[in-house]
OpenMM code with the backbone's topology and positions (N, CA, C; nanometers):
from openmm import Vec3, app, unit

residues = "UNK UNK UNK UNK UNK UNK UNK UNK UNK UNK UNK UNK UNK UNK UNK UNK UNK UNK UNK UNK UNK UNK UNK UNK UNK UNK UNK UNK UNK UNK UNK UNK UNK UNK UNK UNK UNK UNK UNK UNK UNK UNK UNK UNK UNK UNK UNK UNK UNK UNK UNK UNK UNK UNK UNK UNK UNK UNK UNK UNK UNK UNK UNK UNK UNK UNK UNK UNK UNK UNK UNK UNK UNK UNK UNK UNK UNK UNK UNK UNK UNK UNK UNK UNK UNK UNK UNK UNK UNK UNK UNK UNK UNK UNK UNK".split()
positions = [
    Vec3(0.0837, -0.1187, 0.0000),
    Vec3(0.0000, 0.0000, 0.0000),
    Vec3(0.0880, 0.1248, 0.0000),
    Vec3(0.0201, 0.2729, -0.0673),
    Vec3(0.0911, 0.3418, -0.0928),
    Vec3(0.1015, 0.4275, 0.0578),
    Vec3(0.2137, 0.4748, 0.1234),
    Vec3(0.1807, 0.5226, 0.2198),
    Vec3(0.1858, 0.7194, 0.1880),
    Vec3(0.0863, 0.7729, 0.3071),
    Vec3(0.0621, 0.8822, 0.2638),
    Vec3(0.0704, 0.9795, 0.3270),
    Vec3(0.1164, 1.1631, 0.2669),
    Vec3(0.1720, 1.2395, 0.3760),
    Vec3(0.0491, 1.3304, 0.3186),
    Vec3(0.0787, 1.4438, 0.4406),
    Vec3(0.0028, 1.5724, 0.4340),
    Vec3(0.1067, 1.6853, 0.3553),
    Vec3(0.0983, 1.7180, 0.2311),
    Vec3(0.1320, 1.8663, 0.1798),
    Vec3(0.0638, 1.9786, 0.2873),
    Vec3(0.1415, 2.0940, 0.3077),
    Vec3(0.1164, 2.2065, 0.3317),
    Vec3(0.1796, 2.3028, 0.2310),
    Vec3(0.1032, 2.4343, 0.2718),
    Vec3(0.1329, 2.5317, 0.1427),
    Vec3(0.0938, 2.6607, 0.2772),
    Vec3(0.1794, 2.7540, 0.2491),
    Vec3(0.1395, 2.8768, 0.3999),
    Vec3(0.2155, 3.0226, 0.2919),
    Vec3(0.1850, 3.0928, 0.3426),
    Vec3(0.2719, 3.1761, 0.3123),
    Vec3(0.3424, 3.2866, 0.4829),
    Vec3(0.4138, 3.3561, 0.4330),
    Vec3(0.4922, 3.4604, 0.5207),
    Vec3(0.5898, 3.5491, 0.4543),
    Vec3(0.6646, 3.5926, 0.5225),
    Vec3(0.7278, 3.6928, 0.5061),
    Vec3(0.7769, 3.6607, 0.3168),
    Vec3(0.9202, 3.5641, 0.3049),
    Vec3(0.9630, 3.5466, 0.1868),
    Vec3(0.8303, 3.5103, 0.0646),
    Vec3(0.7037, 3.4602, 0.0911),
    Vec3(0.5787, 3.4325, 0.0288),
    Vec3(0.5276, 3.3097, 0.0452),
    Vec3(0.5053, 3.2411, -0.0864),
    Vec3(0.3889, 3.0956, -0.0765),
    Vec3(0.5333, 2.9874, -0.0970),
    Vec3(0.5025, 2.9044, -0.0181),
    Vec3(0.6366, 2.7827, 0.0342),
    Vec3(0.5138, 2.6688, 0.0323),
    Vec3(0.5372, 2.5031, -0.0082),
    Vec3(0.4734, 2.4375, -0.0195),
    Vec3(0.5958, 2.3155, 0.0183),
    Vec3(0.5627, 2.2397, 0.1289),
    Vec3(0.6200, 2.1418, 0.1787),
    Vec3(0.5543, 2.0053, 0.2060),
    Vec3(0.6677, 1.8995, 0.2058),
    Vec3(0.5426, 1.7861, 0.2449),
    Vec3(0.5945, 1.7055, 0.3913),
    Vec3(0.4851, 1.6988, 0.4997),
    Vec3(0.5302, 1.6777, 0.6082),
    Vec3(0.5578, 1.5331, 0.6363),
    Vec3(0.6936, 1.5097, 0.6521),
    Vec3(0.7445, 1.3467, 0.7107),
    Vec3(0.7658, 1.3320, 0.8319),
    Vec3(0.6725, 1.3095, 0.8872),
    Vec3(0.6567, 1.2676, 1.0304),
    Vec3(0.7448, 1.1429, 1.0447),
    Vec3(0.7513, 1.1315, 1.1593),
    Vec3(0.8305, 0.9976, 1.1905),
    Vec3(0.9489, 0.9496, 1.0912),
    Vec3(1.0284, 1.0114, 1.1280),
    Vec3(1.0985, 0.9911, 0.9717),
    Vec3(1.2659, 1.1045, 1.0120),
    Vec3(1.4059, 1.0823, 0.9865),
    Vec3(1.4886, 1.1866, 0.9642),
    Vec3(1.4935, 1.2553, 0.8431),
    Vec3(1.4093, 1.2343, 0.7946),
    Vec3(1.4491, 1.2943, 0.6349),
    Vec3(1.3934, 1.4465, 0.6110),
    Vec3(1.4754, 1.5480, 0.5492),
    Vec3(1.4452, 1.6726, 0.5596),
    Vec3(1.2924, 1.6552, 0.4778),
    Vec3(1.2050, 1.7761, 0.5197),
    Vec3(1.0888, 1.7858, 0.4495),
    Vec3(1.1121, 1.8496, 0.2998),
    Vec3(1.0895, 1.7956, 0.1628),
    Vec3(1.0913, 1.8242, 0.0512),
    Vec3(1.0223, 1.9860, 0.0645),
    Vec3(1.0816, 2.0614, -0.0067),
    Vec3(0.9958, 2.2061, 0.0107),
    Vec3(0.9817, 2.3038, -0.1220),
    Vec3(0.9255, 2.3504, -0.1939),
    Vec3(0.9339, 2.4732, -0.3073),
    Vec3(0.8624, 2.5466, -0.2172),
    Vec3(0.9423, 2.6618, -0.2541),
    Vec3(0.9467, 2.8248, -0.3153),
    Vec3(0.8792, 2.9029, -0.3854),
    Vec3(0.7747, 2.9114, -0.4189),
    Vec3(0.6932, 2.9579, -0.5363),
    Vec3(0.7603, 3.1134, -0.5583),
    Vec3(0.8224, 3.1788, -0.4478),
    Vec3(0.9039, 3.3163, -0.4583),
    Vec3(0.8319, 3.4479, -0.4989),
    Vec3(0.7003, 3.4128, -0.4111),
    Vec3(0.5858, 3.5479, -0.4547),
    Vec3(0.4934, 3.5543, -0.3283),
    Vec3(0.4597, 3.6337, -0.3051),
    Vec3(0.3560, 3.6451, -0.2097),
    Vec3(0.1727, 3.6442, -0.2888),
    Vec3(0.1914, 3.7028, -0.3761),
    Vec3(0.0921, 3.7079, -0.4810),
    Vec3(0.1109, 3.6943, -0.6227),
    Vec3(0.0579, 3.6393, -0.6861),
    Vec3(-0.0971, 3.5506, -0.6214),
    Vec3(-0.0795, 3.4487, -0.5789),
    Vec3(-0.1336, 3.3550, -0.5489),
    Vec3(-0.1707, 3.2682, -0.4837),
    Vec3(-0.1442, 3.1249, -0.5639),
    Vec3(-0.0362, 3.0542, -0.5364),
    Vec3(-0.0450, 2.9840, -0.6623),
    Vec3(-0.1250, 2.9098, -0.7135),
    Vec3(-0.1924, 2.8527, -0.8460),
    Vec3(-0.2688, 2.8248, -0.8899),
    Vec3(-0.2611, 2.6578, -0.8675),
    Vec3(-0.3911, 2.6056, -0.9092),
    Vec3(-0.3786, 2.4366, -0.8504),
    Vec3(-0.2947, 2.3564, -0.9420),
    Vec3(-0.2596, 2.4461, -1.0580),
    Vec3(-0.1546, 2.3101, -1.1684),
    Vec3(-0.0386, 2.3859, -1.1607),
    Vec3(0.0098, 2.4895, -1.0524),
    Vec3(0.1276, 2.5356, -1.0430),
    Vec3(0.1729, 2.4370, -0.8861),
    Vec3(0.0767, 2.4467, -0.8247),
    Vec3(0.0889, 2.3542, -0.6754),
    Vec3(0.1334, 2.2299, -0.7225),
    Vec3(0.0638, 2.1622, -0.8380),
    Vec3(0.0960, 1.9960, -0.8711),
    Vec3(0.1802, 1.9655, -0.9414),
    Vec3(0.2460, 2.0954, -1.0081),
    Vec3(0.4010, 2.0794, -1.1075),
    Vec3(0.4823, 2.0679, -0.9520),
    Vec3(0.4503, 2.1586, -0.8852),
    Vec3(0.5670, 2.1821, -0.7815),
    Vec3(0.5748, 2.0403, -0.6596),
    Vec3(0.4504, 1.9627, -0.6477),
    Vec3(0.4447, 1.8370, -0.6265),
    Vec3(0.5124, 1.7352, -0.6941),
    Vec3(0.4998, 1.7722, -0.8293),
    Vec3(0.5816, 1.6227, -0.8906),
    Vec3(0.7258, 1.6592, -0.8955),
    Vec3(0.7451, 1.7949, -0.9025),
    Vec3(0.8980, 1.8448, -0.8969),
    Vec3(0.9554, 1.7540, -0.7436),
    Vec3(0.8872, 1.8314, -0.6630),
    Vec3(0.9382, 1.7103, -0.5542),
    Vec3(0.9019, 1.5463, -0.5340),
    Vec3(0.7918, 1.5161, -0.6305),
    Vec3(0.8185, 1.3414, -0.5995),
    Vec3(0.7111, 1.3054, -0.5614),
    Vec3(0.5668, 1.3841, -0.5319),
    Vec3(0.4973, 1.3725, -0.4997),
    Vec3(0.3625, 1.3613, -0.6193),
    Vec3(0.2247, 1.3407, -0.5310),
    Vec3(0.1099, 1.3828, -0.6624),
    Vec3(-0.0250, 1.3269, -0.5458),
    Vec3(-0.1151, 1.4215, -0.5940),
    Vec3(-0.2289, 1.4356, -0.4817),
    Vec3(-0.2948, 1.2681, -0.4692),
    Vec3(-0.3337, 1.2354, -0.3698),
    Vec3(-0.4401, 1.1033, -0.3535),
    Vec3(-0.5407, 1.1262, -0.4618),
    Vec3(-0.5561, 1.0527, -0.5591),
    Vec3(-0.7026, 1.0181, -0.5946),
    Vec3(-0.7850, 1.1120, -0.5162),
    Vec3(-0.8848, 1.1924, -0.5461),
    Vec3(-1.0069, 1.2414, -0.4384),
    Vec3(-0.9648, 1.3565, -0.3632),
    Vec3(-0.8404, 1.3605, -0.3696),
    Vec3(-0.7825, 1.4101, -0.2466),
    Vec3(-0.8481, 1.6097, -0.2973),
    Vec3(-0.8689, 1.6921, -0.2285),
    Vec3(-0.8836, 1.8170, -0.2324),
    Vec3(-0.8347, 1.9371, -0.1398),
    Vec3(-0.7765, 2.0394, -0.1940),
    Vec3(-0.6945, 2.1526, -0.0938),
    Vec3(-0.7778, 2.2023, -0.0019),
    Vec3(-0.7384, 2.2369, 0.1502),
    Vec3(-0.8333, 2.2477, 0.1762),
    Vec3(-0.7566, 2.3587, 0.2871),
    Vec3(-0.7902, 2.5051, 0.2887),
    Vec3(-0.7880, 2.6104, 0.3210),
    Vec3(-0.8322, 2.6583, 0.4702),
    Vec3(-0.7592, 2.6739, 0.5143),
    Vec3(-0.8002, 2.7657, 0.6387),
    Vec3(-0.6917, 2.8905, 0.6600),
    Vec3(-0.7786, 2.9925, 0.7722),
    Vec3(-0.6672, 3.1147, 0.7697),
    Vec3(-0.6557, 3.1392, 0.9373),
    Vec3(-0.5973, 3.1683, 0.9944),
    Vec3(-0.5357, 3.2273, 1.1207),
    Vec3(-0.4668, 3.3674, 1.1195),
    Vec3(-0.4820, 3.4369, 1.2692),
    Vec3(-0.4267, 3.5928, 1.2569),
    Vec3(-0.3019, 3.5433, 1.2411),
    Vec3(-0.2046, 3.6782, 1.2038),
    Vec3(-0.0551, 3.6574, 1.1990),
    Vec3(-0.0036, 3.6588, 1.3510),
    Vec3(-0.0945, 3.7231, 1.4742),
    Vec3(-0.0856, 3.7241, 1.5868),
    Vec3(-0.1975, 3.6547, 1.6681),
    Vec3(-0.1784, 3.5546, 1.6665),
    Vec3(-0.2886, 3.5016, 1.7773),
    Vec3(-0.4126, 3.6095, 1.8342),
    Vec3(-0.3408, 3.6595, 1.9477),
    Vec3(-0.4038, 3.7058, 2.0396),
    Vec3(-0.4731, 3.8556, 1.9938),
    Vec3(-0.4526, 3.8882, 1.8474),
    Vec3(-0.4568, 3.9882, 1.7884),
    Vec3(-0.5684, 3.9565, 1.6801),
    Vec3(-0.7280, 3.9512, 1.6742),
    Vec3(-0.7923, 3.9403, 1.5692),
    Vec3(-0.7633, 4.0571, 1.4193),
    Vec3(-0.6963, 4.1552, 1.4791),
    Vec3(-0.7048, 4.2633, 1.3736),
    Vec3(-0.6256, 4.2577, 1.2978),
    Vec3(-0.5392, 4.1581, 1.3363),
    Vec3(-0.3979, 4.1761, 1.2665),
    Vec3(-0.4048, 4.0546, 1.1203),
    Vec3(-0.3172, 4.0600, 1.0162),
    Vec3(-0.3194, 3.9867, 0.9087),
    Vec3(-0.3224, 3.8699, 0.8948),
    Vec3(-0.4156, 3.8104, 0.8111),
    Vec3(-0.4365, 3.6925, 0.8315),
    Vec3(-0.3610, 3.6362, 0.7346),
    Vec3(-0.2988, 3.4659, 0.7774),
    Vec3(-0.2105, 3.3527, 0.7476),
    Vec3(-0.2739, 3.2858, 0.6620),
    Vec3(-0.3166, 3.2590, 0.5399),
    Vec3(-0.3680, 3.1300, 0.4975),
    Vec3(-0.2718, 2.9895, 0.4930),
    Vec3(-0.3206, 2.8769, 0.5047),
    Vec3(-0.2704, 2.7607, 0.5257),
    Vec3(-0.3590, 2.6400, 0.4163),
    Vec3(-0.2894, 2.6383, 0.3527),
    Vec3(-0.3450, 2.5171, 0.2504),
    Vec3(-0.3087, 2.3654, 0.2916),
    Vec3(-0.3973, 2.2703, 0.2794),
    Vec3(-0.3311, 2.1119, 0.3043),
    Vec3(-0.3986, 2.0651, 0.1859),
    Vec3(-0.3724, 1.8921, 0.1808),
    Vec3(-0.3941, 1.8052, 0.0865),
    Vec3(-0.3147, 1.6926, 0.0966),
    Vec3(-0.3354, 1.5581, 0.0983),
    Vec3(-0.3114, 1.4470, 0.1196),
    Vec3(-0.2208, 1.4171, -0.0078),
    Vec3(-0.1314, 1.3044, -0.0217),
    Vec3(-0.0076, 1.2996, -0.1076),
    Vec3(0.0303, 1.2456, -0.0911),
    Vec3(0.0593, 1.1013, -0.1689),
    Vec3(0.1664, 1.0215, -0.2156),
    Vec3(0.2747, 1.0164, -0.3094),
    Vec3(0.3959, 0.9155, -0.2796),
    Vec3(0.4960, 0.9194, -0.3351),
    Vec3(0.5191, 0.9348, -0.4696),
    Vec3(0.5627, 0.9824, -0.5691),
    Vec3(0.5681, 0.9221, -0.7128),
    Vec3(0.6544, 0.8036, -0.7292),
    Vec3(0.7536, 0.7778, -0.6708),
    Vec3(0.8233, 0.6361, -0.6195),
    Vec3(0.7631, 0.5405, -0.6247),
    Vec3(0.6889, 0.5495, -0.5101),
    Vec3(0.6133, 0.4355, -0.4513),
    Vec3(0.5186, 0.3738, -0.5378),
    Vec3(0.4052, 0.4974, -0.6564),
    Vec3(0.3196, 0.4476, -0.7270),
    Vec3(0.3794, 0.3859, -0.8514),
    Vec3(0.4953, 0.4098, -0.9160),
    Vec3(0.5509, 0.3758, -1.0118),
    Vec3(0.5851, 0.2330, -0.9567),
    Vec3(0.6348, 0.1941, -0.8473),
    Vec3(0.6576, 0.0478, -0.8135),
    Vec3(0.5595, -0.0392, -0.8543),
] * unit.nanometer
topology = app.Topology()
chain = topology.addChain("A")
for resn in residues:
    res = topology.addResidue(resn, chain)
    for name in ("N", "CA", "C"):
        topology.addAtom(name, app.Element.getBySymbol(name[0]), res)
């Protein structure tokens, strides 16, 4: 069976960064750069930058968006969006 990670996608200061999280694991987290704050990258710019690293969405799988202040305790302050999506290996499925 194929085993499967969570992509994240956030932005901050340098802009939109898209990583895939390896839990349990020493291996650095695979990461792009998209090197913009805006716009927002698009969903077949997210999945080039997936297979660039080795990856490609689950079957079914869909992005799925939430936002947080840049300060917690601060509702007024700018909000964080945070993208996820489920993801397997390109490795693994080619086996």
């Amino acid at each position: 069976m194929t085993q499967e990670f969570t992509a994240q996608m956030s932005t901050g200061a340098r802009g939109w960064r898209l990583y895939v999280v390896l839990l349990n694991t020493f291996e650095i987290w695979p990461e792009h750069d998209f090197g913009r704050a805006a716009p927002v990258p698009t969903f077949t710019e997210r999945a080039a930058a997936l297979t660039a690293l080795g990856y490609e969405l689950v079957p079914g799988a869909e992005w799925e968006w939430c936002e947080t202040p840049d300060i917690p305790e601060d509702l007024s302050s700018p909000v964080l969006l945070i993208a996820t999506v489920r993801v397997r290996s390109l490795v693994e499925v080619d086996a």
